[in-house]
MIFI-418753 format. One line per 4 residues: number of its first residue (from 1); their letters; for each residue x, y, z of N, C-alpha, C. Coordinates in Angstrom, 3 decimals. Example, Ala and Ser with C-alpha at 12.3 -4.5 7.8 and 13.67 -1.06 7.14 Angstrom:
2
1> AS> 13.190:-5.690:7.800:12.300:-4.500:7.800:13.200:-3.300:7.800  12.850:-2.250:7.080:13.670:-1.060:7.140:12.900:0.030:7.870 $
end
This chain:
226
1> XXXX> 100.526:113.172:58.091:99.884:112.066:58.784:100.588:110.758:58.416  100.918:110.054:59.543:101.327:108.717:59.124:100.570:107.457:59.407  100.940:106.453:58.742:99.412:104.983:58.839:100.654:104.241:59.564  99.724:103.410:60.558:100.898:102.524:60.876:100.867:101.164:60.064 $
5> XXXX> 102.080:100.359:60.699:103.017:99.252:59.411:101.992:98.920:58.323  100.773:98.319:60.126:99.964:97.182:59.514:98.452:97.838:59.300  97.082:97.766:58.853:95.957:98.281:58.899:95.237:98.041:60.173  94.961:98.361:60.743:94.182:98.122:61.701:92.884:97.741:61.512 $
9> XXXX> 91.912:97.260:62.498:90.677:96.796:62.497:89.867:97.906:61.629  90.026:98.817:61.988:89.140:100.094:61.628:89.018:100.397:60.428  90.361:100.171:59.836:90.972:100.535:58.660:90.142:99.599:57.899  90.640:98.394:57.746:89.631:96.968:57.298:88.634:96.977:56.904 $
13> XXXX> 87.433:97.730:58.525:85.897:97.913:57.620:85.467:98.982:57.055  85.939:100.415:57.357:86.338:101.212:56.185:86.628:100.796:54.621  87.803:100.059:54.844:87.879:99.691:53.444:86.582:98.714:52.907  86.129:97.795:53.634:85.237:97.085:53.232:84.013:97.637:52.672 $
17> XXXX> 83.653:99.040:53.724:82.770:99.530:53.339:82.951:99.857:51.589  83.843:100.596:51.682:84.364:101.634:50.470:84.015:100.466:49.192  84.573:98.847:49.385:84.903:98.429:48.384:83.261:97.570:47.892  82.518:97.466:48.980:80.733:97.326:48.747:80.544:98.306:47.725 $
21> XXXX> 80.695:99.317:48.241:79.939:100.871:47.249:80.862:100.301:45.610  81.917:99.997:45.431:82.551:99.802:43.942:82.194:98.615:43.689  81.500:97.278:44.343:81.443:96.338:44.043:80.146:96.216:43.194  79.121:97.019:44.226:77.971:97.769:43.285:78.209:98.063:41.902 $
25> XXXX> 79.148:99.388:41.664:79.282:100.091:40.048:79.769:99.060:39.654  80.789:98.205:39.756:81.501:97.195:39.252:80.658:95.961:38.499  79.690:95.715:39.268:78.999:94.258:39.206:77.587:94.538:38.869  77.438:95.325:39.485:75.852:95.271:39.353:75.236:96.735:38.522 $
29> XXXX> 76.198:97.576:38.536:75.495:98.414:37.773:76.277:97.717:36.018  77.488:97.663:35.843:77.726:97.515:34.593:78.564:95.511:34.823  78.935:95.413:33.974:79.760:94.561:34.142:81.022:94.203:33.354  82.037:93.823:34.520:83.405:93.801:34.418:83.518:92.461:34.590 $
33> XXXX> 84.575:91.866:33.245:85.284:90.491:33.434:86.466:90.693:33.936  86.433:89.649:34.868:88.179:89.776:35.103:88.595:88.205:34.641  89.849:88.682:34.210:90.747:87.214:33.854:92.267:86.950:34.873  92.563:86.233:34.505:93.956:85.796:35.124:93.724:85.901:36.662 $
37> XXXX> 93.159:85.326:37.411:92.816:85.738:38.934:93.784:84.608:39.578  94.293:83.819:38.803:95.476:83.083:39.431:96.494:83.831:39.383  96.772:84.620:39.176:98.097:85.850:39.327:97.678:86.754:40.456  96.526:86.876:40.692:96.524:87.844:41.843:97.212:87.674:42.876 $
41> XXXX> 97.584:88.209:43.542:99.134:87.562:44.689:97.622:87.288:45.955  98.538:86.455:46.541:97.659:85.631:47.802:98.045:86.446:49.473  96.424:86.231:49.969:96.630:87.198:51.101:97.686:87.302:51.554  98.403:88.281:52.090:99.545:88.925:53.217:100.718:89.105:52.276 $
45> XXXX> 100.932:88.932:51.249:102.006:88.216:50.377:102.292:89.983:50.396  103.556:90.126:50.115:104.357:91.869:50.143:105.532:92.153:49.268  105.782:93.516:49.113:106.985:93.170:48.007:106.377:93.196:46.593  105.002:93.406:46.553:104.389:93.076:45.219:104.584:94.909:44.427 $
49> XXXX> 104.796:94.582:43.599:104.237:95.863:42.813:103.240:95.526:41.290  101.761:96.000:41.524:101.216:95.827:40.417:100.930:96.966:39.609  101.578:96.478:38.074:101.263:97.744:37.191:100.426:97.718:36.228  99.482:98.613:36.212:98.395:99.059:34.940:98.340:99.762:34.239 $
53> XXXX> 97.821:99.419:32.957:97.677:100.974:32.450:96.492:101.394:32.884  96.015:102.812:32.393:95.020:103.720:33.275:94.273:104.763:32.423  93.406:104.068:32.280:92.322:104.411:31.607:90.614:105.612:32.216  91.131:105.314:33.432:89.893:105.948:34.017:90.118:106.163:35.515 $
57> XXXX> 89.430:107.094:36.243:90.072:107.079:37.184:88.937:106.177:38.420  88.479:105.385:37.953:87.861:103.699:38.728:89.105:103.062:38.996  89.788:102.687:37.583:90.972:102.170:37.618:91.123:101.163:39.004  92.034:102.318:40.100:92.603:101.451:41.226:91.525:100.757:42.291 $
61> XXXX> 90.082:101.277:42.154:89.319:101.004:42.624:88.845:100.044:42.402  88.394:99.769:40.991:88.095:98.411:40.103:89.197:97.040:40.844  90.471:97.601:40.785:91.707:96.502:40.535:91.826:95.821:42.564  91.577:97.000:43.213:91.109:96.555:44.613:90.037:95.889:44.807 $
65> XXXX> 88.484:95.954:44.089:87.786:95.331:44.387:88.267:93.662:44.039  88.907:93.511:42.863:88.788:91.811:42.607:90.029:91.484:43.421  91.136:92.268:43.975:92.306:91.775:44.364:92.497:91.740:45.537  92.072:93.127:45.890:92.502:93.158:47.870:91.763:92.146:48.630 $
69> XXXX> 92.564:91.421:49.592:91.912:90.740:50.187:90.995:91.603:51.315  89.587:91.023:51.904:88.929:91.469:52.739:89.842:91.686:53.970  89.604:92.528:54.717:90.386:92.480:56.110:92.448:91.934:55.909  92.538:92.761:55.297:94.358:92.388:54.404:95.250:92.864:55.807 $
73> XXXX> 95.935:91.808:55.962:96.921:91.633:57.125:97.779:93.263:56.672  98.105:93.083:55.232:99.024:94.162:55.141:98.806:95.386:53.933  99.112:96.680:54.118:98.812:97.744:53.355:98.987:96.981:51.908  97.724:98.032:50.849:97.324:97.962:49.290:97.389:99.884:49.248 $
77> XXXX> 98.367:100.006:48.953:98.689:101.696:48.540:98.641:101.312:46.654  98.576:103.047:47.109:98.618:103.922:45.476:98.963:104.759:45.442  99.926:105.444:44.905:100.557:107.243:44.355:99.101:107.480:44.080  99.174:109.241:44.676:98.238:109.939:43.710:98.966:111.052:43.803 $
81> XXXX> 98.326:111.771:42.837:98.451:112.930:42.454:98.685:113.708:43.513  99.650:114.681:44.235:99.995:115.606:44.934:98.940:116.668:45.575  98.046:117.257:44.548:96.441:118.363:44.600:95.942:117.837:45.140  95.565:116.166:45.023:94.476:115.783:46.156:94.734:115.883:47.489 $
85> XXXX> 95.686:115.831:47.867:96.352:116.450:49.839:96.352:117.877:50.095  95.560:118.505:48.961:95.884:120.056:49.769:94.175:120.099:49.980  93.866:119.576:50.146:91.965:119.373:50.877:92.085:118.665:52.032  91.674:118.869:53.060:92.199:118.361:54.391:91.337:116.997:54.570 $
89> XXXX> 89.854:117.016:54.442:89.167:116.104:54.292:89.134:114.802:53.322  89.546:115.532:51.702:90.147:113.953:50.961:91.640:113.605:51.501  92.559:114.687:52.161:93.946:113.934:52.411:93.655:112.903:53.352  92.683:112.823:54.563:92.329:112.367:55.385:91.591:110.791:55.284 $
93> XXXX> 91.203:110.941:53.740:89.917:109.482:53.119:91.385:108.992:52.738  92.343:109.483:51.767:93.423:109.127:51.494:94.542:108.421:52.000  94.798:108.846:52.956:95.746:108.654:54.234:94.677:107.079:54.513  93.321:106.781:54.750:93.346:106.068:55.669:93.272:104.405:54.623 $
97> XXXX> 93.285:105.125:53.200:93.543:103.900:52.151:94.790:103.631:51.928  95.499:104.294:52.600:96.738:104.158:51.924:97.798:104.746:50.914  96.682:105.890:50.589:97.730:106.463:49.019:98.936:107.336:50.109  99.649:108.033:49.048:100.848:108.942:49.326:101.244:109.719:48.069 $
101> XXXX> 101.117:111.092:48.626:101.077:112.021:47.567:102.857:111.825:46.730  102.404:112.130:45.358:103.357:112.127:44.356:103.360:113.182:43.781  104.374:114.323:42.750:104.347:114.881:41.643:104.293:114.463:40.122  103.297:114.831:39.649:103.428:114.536:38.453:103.744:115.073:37.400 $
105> XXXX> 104.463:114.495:36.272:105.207:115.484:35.383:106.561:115.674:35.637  107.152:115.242:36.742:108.366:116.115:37.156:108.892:114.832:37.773  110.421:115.287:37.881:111.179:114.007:38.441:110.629:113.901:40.498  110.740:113.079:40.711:109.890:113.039:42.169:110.885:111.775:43.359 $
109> XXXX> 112.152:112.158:43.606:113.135:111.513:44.393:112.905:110.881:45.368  112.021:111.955:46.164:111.403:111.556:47.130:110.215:110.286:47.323  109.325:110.930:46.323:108.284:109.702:46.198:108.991:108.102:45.894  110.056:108.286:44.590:110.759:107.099:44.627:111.351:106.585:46.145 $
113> XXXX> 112.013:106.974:46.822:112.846:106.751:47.890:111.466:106.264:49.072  110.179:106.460:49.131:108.757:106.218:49.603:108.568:104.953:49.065  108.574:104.738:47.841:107.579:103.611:47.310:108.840:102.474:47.469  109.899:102.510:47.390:111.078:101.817:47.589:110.733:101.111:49.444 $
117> XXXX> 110.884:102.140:49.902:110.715:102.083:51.882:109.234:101.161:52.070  108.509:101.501:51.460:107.242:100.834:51.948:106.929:99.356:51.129  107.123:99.157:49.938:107.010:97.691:49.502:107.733:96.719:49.962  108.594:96.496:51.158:108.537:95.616:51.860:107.687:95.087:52.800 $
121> XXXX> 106.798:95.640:53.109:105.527:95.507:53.920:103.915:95.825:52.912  104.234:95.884:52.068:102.996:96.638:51.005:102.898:95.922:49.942  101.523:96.136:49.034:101.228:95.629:47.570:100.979:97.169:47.227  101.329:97.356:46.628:101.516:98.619:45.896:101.068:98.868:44.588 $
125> XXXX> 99.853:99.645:43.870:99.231:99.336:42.754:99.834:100.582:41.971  100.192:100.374:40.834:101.123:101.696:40.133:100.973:101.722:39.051  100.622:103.121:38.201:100.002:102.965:37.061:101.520:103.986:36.044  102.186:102.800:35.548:103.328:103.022:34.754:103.121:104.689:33.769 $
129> XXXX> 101.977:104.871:33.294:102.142:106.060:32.244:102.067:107.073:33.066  101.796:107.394:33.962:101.762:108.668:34.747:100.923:109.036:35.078  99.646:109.118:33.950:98.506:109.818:33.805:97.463:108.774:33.269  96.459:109.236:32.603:95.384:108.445:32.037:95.985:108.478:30.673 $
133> XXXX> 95.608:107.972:29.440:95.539:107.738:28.275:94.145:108.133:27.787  94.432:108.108:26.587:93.139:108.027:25.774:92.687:107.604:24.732  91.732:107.617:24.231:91.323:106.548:22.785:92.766:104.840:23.035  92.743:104.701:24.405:92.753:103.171:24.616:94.601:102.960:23.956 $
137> XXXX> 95.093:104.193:23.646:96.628:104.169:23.685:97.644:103.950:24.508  98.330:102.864:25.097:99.286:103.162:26.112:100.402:104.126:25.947  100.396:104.518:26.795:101.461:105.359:26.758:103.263:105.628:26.929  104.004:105.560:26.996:105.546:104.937:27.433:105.261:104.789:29.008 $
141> XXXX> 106.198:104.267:29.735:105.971:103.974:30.999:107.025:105.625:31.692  106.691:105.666:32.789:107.481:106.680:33.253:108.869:106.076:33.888  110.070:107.050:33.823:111.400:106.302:34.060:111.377:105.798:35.401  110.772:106.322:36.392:111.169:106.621:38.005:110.595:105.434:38.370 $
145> XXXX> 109.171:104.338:37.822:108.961:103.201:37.655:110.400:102.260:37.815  110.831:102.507:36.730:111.900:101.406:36.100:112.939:101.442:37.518  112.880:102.814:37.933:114.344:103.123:39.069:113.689:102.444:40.482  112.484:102.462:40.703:111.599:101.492:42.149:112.085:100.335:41.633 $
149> XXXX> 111.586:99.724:40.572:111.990:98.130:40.446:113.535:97.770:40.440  114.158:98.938:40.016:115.270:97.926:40.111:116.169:98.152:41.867  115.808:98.908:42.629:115.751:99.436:43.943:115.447:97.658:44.657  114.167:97.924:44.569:113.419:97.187:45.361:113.336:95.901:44.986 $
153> XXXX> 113.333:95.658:43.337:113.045:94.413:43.422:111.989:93.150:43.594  110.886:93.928:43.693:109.322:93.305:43.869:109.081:92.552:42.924  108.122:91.520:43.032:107.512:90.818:42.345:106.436:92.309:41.620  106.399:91.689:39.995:105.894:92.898:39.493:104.282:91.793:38.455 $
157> XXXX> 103.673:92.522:38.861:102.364:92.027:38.264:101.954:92.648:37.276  102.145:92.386:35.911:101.109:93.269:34.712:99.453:93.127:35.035  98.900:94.180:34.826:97.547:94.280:34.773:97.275:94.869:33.458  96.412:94.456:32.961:95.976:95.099:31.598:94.029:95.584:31.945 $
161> XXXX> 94.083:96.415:31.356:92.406:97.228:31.379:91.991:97.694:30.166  90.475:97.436:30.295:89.683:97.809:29.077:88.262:98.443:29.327  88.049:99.543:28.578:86.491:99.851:28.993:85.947:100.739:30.131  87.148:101.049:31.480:86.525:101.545:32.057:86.094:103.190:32.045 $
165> XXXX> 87.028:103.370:30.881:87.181:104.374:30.464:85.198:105.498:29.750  84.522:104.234:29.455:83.485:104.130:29.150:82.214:104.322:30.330  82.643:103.808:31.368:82.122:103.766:32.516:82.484:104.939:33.255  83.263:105.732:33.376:83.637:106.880:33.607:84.862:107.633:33.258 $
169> XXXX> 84.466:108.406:31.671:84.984:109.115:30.910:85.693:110.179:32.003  86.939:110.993:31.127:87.462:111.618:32.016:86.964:113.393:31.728  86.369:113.798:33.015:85.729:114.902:33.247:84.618:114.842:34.113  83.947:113.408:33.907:82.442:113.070:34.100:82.770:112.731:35.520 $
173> XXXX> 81.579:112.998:36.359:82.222:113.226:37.914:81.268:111.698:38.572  80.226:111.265:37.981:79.346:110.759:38.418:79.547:109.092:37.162  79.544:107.638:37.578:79.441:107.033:36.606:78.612:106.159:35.845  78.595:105.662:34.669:77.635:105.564:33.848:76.977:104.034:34.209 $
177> XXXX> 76.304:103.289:33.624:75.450:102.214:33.593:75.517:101.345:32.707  75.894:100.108:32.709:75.333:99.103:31.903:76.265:99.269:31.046  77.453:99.031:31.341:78.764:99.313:30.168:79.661:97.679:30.651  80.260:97.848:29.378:81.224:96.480:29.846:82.308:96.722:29.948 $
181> XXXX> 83.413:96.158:30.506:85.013:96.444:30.907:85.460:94.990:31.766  86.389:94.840:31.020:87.504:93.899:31.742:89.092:94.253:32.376  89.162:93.372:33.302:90.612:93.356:33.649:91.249:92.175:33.859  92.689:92.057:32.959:93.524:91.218:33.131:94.231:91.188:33.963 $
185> XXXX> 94.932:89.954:34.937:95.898:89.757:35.293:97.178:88.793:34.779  97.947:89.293:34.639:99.074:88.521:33.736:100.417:88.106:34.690  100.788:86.857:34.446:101.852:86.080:35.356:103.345:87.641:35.756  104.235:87.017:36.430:105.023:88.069:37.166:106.074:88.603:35.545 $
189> XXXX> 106.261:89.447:35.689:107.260:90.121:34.739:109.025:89.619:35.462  109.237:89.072:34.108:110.810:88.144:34.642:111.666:89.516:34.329  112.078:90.164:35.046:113.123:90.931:35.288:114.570:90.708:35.532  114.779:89.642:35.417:116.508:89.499:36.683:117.382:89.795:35.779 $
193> XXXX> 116.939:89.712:34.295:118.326:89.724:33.339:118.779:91.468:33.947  117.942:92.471:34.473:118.493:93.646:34.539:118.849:94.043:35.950  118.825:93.011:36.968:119.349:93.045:38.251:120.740:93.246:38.026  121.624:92.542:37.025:122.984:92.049:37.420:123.607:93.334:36.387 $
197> XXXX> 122.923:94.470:35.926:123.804:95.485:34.942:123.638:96.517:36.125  124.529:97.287:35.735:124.864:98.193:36.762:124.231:99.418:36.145  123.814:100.108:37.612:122.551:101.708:37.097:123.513:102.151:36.348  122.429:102.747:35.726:122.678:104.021:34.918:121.206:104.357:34.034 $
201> XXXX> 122.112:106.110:33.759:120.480:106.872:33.116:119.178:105.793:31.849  120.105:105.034:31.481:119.086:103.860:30.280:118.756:102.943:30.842  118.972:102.455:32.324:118.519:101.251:32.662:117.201:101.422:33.009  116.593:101.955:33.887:115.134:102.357:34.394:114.442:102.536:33.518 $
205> XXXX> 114.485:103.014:32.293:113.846:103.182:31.370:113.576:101.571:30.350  115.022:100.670:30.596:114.529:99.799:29.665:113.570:99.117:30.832  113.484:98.931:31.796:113.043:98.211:32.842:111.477:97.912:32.808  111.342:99.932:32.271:110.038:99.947:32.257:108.972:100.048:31.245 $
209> XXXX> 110.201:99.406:29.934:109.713:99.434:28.803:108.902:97.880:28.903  110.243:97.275:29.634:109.969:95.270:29.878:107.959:95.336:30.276  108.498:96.258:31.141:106.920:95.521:31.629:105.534:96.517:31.582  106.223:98.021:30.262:104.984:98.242:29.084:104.571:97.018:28.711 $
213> XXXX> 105.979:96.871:27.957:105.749:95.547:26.575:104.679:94.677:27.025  104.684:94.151:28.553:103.862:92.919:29.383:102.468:93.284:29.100  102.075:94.739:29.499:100.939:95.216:29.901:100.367:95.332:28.518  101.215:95.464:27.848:100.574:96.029:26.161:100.277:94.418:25.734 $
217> XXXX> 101.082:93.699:26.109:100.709:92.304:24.970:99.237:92.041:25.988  99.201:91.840:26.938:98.238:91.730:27.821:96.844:92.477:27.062  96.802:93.800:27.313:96.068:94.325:26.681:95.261:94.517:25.024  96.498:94.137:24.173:96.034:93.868:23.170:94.877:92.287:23.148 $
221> XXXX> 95.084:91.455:24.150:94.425:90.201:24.182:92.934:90.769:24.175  92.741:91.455:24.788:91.470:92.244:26.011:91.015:93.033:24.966  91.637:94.141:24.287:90.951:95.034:23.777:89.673:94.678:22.674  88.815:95.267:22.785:87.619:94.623:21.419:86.580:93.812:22.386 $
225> XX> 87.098:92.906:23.218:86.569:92.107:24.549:85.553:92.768:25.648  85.593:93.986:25.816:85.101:94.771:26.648:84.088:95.643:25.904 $
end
């Protein structure tokens, strides 16, 4: 299935709907601070790539409610996990948010050569470790990260997270009440010193160490806070 460039009307209050129902768990059942909301990139703006670490799987949901604009001129995608498209009905909820299936664990060419093609028209939310973490550890960033940015070239946004992990532990299908969690937003990650070196197998990797390092100093601010 393919989405076209831009979202359509339909798409819009769909999403709107979707992002009421999280604005609920978000706000009113527990509560989440957010900081740095002057970094959030401004409607239509593209080319963005924002990275988090990932703590829970609210996560991209949380980071859409305070960021996506209502009715967004232009696509807010997310990688997921590959298993969720072999259900015809979530590929279908999927498809109409925007995600695009990825492999995880494994080198994934394709998906790179995807997330490269579409962030010229897209904000793209990407969670550097691969997977979730736990007991609030980041994890190294994955290389194929480092190889999109230096491809593409996006404005890259650190996000840092805390807590939501608390709000829905990983296993727990249903989420909890009256918990606290924050999310940071942190100014753009200055990259250019690694525009002008030429690829190779260590560059992607330091790339995506640059803007661990971002997410981790970020996060250490936050942690204890939530």
């Amino acid at each position: 299935m393919t989405t076209p460039v831009r979202p359509r009307w339909y798409h819009n209050l769909w999403h709107l709907i979707g992002l009421l129902w999280w604005t609920v768990i978000m706000r009113v059942l527990n509560r989440v601070t957010v900081l740095g909301r002057t970094q959030i990139p401004r409607r239509g703006a593209t080319n963005i790539l924002i990275c988090s670490n990932h703590l829970s799987a609210l996560d991209p949901f949380f980071i859409a409610v305070v960021a996506m604009p209502r009715c967004s001129p232009v696509w807010w995608r997310a990688p997921a996990k590959e298993e969720l498209f072999d259900r015809p009905f979530v590929k279908t909820v999927l498809h109409t948010w925007g995600a695009f299936p990825v492999k995880r664990g494994q080198r994934d060419p394709a998906s790179i050569e995807r997330i490269v093609r579409l962030l010229p028209t897209s904000v793209i939310v990407i969670f550097p470790e691969g997977t979730r973490s736990e007991a609030g550890r980041l994890l190294p960033g994955r290389r194929g990260v480092g190889k999109v940015i230096y491809e593409a070239k996006p404005t890259v946004i650190p996000v840092a997270i805390a807590g939501t992990d608390r709000i829905l532990p990983k296993g727990r299908m249903l989420p909890r009440v009256g918990h606290r969690a924050t999310i940071a937003f942190g100014p753009p990650v200055d990259l250019d010193r690694f525009y002008s070196d030429s690829d190779s197998p260590e560059l992607p990797q330091r790339i995506v160490d640059a803007v661990m390092a971002a997410i981790g100093d970020l996060y250490r601010s936050i942690d204890g806070a939530s």
